[in-house]
PDB file of the backbone (N, CA, C, O) and the ligand in Angstrom, with CONECT records:
HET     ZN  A 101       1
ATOM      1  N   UNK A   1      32.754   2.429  -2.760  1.00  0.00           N
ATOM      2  CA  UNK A   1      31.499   2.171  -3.477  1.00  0.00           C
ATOM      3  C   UNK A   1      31.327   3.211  -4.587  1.00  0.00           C
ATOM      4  O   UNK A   1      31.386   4.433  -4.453  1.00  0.00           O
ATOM      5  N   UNK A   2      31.147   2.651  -5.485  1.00  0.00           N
ATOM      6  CA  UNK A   2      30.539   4.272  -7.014  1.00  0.00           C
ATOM      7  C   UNK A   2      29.122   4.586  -6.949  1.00  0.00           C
ATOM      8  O   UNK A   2      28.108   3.891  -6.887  1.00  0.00           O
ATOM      9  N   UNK A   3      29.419   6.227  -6.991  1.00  0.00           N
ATOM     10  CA  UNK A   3      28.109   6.368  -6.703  1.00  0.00           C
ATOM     11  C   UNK A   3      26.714   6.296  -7.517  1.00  0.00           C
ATOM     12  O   UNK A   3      25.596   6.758  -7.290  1.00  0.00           O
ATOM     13  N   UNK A   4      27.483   5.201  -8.988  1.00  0.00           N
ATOM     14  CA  UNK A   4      26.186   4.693  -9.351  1.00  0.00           C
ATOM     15  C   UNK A   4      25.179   3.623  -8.556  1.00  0.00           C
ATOM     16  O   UNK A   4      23.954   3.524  -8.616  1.00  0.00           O
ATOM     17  N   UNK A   5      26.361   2.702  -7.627  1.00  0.00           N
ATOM     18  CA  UNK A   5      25.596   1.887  -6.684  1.00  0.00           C
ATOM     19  C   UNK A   5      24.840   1.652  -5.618  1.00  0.00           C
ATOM     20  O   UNK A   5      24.332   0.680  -5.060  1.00  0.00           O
ATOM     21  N   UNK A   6      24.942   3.487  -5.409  1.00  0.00           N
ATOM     22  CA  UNK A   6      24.537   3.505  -3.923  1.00  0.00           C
ATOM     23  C   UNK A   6      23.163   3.594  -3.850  1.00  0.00           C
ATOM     24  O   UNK A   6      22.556   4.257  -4.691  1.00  0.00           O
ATOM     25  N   UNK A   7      22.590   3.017  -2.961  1.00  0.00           N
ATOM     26  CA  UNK A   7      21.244   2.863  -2.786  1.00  0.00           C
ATOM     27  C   UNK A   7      21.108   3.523  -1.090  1.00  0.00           C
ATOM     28  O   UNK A   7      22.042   3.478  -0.291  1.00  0.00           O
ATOM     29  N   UNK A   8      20.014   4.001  -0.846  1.00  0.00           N
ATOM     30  CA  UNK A   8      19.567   4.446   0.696  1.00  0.00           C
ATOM     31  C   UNK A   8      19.196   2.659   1.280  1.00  0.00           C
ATOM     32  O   UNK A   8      19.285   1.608   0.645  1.00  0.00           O
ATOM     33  N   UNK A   9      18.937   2.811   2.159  1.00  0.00           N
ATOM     34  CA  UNK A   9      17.909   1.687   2.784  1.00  0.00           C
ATOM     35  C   UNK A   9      17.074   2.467   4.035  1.00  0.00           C
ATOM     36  O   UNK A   9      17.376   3.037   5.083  1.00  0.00           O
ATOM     37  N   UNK A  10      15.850   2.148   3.292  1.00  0.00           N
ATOM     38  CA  UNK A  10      14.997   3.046   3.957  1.00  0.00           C
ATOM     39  C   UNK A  10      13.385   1.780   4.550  1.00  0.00           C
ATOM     40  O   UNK A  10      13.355   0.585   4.841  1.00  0.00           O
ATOM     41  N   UNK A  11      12.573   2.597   4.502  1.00  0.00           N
ATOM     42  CA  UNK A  11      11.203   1.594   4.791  1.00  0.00           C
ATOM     43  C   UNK A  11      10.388   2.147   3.540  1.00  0.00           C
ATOM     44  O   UNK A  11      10.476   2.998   2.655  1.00  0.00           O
ATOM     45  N   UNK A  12       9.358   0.925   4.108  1.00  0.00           N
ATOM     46  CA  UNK A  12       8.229   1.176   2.723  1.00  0.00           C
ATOM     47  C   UNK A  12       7.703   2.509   2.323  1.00  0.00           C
ATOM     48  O   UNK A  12       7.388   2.830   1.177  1.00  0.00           O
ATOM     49  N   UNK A  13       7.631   3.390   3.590  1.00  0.00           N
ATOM     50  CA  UNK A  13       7.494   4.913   2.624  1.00  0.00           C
ATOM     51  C   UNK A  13       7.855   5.257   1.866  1.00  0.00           C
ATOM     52  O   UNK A  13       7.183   6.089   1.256  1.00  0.00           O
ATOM     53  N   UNK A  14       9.404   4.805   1.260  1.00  0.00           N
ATOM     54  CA  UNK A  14      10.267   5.705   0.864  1.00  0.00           C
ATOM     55  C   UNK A  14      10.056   5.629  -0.376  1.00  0.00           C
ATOM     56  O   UNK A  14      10.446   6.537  -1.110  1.00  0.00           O
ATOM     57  N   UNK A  15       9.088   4.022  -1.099  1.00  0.00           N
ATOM     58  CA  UNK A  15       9.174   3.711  -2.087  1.00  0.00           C
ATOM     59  C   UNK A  15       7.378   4.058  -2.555  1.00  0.00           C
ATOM     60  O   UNK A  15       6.769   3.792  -3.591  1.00  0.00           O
ATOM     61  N   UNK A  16       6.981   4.681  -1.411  1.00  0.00           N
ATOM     62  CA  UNK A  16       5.629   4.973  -2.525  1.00  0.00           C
ATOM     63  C   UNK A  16       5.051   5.467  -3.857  1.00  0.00           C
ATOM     64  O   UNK A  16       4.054   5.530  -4.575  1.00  0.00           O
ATOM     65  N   UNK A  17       6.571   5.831  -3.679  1.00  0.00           N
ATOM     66  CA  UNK A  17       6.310   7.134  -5.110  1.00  0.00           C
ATOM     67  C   UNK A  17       6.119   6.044  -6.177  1.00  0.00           C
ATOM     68  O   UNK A  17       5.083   6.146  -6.835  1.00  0.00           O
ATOM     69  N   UNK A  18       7.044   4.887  -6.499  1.00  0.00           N
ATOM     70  CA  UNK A  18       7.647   4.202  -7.444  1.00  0.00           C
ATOM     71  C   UNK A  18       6.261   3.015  -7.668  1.00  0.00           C
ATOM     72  O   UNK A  18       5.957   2.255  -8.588  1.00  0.00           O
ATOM     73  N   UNK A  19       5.607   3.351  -6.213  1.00  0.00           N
ATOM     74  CA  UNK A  19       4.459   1.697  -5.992  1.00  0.00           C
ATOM     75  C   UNK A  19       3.035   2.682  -6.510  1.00  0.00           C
ATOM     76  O   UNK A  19       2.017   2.118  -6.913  1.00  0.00           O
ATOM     77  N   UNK A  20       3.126   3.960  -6.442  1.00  0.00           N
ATOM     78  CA  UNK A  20       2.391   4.742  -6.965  1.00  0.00           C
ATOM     79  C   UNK A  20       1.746   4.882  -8.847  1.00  0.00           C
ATOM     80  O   UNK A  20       0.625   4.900  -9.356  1.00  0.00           O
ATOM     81  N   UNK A  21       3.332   4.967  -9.445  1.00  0.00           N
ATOM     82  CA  UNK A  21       3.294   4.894 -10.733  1.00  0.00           C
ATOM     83  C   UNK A  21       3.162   3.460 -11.246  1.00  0.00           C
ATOM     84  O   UNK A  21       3.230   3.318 -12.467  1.00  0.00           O
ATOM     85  N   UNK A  22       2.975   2.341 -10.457  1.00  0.00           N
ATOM     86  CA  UNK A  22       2.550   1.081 -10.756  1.00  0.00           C
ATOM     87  C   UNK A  22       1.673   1.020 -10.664  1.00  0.00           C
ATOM     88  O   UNK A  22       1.267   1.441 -11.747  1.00  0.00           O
ATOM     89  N   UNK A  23       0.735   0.738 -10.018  1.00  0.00           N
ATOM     90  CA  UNK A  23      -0.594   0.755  -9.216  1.00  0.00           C
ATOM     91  C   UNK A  23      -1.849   1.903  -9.567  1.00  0.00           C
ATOM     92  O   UNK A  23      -2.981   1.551  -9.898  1.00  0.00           O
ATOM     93  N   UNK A  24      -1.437   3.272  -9.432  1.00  0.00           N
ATOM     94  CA  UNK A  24      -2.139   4.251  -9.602  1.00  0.00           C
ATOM     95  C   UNK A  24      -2.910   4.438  -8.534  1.00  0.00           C
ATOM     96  O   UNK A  24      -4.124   4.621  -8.625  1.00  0.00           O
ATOM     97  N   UNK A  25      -2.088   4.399  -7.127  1.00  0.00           N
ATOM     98  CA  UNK A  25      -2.555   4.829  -6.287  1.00  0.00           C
ATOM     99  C   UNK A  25      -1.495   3.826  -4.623  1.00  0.00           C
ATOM    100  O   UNK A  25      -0.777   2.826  -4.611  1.00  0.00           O
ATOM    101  N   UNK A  26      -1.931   4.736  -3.573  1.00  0.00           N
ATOM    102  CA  UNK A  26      -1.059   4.435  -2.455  1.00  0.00           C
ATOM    103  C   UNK A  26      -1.500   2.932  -1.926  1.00  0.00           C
ATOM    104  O   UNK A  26      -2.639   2.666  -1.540  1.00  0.00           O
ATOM    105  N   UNK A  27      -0.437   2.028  -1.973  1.00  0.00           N
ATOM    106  CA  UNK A  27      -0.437   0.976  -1.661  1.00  0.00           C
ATOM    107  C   UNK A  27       0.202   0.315  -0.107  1.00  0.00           C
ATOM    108  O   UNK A  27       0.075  -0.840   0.301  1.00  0.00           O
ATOM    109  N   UNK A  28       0.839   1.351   0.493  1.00  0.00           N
ATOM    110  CA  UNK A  28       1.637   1.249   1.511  1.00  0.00           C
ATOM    111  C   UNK A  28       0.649   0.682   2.394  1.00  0.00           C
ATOM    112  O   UNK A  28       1.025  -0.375   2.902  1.00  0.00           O
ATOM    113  N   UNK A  29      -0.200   0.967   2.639  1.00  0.00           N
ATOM    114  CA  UNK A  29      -1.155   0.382   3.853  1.00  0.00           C
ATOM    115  C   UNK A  29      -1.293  -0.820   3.338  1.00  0.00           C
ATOM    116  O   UNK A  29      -1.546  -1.411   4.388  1.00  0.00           O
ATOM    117  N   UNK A  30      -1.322  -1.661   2.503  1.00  0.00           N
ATOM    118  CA  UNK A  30      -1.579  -3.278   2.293  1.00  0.00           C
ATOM    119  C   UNK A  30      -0.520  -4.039   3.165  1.00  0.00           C
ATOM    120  O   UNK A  30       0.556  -3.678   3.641  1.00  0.00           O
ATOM    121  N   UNK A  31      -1.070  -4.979   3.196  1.00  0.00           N
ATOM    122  CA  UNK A  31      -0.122  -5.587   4.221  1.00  0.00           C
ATOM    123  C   UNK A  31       0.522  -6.917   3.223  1.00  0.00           C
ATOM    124  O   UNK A  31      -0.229  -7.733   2.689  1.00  0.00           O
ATOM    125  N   UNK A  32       1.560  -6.947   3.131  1.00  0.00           N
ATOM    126  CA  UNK A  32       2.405  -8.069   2.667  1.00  0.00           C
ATOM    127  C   UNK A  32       2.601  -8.881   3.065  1.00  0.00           C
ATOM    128  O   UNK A  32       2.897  -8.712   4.248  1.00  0.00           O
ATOM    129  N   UNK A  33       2.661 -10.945   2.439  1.00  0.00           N
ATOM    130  CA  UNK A  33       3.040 -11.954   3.273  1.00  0.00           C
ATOM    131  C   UNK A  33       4.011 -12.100   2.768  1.00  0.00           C
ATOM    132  O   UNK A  33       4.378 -12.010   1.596  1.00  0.00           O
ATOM    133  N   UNK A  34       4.482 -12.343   3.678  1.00  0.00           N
ATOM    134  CA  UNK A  34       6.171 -13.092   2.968  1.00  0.00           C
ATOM    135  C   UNK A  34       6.380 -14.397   2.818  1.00  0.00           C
ATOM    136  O   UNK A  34       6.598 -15.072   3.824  1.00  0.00           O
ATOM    137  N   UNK A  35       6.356 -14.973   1.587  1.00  0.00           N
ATOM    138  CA  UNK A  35       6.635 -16.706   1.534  1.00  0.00           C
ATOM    139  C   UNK A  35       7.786 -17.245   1.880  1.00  0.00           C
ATOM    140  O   UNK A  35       8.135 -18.183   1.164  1.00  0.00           O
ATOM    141  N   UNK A  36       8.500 -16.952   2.759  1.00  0.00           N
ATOM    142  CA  UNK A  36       9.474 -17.011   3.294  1.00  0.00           C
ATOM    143  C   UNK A  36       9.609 -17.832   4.674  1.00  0.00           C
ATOM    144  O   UNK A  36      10.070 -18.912   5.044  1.00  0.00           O
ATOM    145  N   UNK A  37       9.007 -16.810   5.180  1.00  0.00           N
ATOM    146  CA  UNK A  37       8.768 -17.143   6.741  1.00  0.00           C
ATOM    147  C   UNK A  37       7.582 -16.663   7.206  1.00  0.00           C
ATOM    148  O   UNK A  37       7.311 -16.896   8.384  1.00  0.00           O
ATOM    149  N   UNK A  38       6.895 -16.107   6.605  1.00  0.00           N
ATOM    150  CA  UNK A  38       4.997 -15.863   7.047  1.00  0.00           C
ATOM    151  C   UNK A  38       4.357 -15.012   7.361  1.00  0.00           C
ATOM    152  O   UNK A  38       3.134 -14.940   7.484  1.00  0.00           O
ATOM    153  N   UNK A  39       5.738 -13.736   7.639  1.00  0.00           N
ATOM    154  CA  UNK A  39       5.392 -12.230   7.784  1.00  0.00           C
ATOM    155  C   UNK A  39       4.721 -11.729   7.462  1.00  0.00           C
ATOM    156  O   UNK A  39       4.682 -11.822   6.236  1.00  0.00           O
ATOM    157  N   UNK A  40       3.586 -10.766   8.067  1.00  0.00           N
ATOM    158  CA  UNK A  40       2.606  -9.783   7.556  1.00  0.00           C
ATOM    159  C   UNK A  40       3.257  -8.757   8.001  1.00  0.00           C
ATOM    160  O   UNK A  40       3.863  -8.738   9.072  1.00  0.00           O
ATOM    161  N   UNK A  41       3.161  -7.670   7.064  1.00  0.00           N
ATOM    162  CA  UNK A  41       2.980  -6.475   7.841  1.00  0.00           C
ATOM    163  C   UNK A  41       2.686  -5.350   6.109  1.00  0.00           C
ATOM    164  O   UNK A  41       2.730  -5.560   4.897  1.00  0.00           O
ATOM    165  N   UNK A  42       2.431  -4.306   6.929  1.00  0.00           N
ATOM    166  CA  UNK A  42       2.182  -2.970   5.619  1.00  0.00           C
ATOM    167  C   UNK A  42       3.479  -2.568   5.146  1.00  0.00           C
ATOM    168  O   UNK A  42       4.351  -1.961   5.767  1.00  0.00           O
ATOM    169  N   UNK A  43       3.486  -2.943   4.086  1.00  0.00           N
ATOM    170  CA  UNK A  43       4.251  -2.802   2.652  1.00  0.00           C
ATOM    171  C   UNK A  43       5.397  -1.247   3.690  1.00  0.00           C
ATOM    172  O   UNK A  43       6.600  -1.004   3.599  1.00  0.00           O
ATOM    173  N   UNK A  44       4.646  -0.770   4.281  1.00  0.00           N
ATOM    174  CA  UNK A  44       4.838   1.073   4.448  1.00  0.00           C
ATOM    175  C   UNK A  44       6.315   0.425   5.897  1.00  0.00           C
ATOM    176  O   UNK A  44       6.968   1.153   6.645  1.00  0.00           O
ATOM    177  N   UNK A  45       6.354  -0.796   5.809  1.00  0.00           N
ATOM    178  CA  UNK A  45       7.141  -0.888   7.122  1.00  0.00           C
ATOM    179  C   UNK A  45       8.210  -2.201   6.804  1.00  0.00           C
ATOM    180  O   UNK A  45       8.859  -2.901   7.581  1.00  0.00           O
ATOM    181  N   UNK A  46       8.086  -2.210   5.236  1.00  0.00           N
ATOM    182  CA  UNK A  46       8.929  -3.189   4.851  1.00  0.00           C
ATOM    183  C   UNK A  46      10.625  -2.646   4.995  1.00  0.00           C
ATOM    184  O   UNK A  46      10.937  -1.783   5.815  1.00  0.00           O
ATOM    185  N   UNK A  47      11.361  -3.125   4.315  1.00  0.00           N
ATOM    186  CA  UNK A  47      13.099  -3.062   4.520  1.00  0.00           C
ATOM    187  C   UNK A  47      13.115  -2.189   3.177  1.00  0.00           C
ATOM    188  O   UNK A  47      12.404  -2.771   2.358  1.00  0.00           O
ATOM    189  N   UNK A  48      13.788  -0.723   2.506  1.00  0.00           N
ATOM    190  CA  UNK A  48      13.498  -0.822   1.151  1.00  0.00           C
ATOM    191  C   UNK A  48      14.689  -0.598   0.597  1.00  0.00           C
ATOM    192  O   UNK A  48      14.580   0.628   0.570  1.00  0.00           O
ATOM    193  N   UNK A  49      15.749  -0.800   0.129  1.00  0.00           N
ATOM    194  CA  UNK A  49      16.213  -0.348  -0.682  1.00  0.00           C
ATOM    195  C   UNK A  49      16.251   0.036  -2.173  1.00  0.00           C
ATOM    196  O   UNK A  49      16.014  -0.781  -3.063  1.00  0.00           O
ATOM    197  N   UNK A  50      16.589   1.441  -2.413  1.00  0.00           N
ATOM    198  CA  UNK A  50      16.039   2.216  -3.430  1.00  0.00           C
ATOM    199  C   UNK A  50      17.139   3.497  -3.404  1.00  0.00           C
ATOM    200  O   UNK A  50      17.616   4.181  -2.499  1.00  0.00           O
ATOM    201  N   UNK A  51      17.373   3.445  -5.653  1.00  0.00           N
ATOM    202  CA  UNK A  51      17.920   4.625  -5.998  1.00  0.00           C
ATOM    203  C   UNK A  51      16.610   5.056  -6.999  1.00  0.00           C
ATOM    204  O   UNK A  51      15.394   4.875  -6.931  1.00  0.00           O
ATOM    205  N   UNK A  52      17.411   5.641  -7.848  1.00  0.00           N
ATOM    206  CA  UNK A  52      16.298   5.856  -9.125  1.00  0.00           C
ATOM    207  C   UNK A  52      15.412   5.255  -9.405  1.00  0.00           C
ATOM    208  O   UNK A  52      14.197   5.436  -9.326  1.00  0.00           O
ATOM    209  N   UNK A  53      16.360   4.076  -9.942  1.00  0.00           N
ATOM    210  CA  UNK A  53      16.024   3.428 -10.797  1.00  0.00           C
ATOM    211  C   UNK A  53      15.112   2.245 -10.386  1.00  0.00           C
ATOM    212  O   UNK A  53      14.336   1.643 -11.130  1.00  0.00           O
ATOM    213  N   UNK A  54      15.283   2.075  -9.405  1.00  0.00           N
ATOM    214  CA  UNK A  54      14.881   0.533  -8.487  1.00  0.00           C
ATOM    215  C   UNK A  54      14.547   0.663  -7.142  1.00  0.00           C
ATOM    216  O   UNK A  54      14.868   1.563  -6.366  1.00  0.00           O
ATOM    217  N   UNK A  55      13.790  -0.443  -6.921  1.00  0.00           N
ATOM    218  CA  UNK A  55      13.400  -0.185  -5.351  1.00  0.00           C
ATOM    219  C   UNK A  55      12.876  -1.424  -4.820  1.00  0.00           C
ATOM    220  O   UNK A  55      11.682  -1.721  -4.783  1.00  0.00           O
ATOM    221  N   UNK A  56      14.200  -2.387  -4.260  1.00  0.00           N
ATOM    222  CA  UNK A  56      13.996  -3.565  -3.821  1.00  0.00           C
ATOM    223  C   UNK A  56      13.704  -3.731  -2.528  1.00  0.00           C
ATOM    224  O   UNK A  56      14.385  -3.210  -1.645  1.00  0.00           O
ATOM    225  N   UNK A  57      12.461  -4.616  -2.246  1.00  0.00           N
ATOM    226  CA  UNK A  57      11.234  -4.360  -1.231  1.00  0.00           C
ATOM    227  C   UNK A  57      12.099  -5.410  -0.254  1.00  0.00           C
ATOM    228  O   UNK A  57      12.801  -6.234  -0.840  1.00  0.00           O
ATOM    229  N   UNK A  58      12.085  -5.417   0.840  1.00  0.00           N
ATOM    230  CA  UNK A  58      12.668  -6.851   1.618  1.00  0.00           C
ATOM    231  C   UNK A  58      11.403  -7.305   2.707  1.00  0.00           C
ATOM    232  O   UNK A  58      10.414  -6.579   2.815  1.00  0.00           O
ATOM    233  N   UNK A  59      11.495  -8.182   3.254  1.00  0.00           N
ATOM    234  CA  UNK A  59      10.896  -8.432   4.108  1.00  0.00           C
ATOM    235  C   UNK A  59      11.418  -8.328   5.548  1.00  0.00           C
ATOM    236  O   UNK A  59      12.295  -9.081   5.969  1.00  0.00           O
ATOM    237  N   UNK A  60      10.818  -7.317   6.322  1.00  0.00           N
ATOM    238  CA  UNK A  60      11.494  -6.962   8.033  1.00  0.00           C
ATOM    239  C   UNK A  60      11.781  -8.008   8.307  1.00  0.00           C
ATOM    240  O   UNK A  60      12.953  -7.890   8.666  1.00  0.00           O
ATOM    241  N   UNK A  61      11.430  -9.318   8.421  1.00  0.00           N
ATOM    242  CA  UNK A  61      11.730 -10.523   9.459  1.00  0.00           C
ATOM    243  C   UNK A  61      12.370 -10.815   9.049  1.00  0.00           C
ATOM    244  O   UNK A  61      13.378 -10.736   9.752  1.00  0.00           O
ATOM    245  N   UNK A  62      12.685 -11.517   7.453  1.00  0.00           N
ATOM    246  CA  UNK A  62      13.652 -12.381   7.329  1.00  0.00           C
ATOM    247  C   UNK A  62      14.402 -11.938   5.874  1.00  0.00           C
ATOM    248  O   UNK A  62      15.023 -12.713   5.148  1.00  0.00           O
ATOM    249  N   UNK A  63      14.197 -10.578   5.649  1.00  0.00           N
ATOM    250  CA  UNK A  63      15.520 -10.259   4.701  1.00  0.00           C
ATOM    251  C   UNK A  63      15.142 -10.636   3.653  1.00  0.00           C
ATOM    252  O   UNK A  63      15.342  -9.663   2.926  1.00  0.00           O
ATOM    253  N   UNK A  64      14.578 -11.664   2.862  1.00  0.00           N
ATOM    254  CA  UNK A  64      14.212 -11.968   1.829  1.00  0.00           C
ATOM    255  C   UNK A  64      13.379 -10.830   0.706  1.00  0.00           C
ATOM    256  O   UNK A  64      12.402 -10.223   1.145  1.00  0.00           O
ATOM    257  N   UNK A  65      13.695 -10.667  -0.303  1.00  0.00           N
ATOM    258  CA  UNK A  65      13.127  -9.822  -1.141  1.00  0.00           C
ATOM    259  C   UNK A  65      11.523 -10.215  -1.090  1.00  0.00           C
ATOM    260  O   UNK A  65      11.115 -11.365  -0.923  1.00  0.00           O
ATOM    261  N   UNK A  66      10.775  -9.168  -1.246  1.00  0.00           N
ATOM    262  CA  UNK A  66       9.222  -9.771  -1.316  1.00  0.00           C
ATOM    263  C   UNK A  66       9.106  -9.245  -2.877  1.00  0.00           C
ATOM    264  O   UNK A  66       8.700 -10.048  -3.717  1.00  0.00           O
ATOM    265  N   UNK A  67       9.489  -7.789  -3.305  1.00  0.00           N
ATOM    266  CA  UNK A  67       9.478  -8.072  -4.413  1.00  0.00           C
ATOM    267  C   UNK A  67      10.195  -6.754  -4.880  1.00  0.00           C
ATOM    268  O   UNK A  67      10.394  -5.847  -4.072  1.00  0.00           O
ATOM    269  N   UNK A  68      10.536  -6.671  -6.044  1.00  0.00           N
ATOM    270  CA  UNK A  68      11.707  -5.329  -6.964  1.00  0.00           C
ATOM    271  C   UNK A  68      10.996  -4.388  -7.997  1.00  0.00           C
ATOM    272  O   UNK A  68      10.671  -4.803  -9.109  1.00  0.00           O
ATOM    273  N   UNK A  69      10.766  -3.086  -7.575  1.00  0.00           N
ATOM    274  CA  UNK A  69       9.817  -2.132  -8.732  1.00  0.00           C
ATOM    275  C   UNK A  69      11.100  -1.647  -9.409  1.00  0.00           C
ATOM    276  O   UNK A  69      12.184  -1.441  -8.864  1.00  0.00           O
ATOM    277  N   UNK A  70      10.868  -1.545 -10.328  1.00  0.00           N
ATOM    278  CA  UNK A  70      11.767  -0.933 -11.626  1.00  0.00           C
ATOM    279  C   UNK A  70      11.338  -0.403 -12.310  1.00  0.00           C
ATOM    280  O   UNK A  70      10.243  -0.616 -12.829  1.00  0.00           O
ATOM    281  N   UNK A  71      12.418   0.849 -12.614  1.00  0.00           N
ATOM    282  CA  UNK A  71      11.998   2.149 -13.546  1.00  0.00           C
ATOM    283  C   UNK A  71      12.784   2.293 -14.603  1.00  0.00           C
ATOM    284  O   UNK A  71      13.939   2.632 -14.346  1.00  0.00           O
ATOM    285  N   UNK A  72      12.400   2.077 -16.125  1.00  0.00           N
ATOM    286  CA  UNK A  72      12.913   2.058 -17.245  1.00  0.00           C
ATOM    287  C   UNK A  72      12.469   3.161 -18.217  1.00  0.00           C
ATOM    288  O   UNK A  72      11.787   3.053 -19.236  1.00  0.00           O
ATOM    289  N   UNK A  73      13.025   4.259 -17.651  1.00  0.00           N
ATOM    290  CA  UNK A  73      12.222   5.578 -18.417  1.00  0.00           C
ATOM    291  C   UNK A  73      10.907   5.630 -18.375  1.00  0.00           C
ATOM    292  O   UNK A  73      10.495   5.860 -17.238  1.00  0.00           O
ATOM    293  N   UNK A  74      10.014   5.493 -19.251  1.00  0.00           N
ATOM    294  CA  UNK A  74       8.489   5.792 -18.522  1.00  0.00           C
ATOM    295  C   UNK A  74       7.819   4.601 -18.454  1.00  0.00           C
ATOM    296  O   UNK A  74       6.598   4.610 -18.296  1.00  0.00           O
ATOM    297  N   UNK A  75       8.463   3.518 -18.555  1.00  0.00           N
ATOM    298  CA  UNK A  75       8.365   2.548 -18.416  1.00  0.00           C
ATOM    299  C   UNK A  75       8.601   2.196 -16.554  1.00  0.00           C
ATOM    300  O   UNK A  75       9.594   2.637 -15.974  1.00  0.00           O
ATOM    301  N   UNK A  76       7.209   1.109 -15.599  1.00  0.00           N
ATOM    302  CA  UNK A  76       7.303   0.721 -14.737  1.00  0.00           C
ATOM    303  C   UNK A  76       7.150  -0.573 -14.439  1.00  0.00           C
ATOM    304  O   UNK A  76       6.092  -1.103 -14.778  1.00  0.00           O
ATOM    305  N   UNK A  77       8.098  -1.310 -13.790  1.00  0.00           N
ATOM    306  CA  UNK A  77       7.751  -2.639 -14.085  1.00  0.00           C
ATOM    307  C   UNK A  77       7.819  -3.493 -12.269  1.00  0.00           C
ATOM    308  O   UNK A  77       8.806  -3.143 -11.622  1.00  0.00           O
ATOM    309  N   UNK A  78       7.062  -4.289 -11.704  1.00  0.00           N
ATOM    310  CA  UNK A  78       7.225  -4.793 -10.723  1.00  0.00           C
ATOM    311  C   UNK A  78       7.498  -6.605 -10.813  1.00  0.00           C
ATOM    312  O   UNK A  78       6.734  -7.457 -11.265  1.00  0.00           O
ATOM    313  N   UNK A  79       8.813  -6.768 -10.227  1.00  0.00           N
ATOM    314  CA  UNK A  79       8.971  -8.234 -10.226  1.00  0.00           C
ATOM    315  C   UNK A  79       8.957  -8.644  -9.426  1.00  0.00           C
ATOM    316  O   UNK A  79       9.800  -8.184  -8.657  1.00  0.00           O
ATOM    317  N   UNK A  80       8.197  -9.649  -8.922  1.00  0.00           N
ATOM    318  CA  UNK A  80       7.874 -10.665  -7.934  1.00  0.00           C
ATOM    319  C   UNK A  80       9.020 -11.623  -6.967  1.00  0.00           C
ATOM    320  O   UNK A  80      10.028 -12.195  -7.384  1.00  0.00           O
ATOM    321  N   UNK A  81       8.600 -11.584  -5.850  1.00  0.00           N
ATOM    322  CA  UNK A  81       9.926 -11.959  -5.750  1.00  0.00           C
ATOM    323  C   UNK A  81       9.193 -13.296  -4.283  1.00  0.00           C
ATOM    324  O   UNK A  81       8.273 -14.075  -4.532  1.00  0.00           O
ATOM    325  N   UNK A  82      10.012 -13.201  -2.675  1.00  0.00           N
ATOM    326  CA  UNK A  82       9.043 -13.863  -1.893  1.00  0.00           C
ATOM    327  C   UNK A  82       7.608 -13.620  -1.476  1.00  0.00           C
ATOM    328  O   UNK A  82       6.786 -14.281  -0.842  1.00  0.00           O
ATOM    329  N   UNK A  83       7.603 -12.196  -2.178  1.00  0.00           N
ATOM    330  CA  UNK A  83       5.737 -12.149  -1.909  1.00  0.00           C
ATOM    331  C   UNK A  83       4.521 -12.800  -2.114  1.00  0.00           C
ATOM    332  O   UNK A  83       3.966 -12.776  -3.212  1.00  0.00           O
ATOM    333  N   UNK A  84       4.011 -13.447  -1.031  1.00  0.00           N
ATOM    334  CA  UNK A  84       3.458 -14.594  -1.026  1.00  0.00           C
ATOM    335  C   UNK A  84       1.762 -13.662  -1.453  1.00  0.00           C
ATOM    336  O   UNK A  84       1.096 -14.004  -2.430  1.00  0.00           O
ATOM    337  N   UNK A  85       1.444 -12.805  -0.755  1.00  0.00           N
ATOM    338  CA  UNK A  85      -0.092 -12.398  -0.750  1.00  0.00           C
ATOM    339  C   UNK A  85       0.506 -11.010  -0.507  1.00  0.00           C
ATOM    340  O   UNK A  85       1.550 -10.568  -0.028  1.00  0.00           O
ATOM    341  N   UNK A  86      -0.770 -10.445  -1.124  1.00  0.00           N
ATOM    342  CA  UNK A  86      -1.126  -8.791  -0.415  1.00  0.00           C
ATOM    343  C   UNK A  86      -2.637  -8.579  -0.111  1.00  0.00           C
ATOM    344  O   UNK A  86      -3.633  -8.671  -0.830  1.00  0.00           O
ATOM    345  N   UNK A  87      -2.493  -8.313   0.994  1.00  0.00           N
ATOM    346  CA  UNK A  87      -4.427  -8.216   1.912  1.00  0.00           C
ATOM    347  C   UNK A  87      -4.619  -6.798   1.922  1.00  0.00           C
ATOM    348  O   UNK A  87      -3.660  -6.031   1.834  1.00  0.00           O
ATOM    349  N   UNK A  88      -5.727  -6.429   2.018  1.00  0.00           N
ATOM    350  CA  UNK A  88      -5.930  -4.857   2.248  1.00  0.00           C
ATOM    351  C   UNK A  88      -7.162  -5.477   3.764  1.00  0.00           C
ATOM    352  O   UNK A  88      -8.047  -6.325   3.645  1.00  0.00           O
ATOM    353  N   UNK A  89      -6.791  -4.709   5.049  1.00  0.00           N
ATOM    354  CA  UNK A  89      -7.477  -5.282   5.808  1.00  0.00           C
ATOM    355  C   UNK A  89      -7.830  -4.392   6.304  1.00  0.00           C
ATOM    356  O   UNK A  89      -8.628  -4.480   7.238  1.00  0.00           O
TER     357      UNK A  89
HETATM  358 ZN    ZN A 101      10.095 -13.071   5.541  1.00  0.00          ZN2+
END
């Protein structure tokens, strides 16, 4: 593997930093649906893989991306992916 590709796979903590500079503030406690298969749970307990640059969100149950934050110099961008809803409950 080169180690431009390597990514951790971690959980939704790992990516607060990145959901931080989107948002402007901690989002991990929201809970995510997954349009997938129907999953709830807090963003903070999703699947994450993440280097720098990126930080593709998955969904615990069924693997499916919920959605991909991207970092383009000071530029932050979030793309949508199976994320069906986000609840704050
Ligand atoms: Zn799912």
């Amino acid at each position: 593997m080169r180690a431009e590709n390597a990514a951790s796979v971690v959980d939704g903590n790992a990516a607060a930093g990145m959901l931080w500079d989107v948002f402007g503030t901690d989002v991990t406690a929201l809970v995510g649906v997954c349009g997938g298969c129907g999953d709830a749970a807090p963003l903070a307990e999703a699947v994450v893989e993440i280097d720098e640059t990126a930080a593709i969100v998955r969904c615990r149950s069924c693997t499916h991306t919920l959605f991909t934050v991207l970092r383009d110099g000071d530029e932050m961008r979030l793309v949508l992916g199976m994320l069906h809803e986000i609840v704050r409950p």
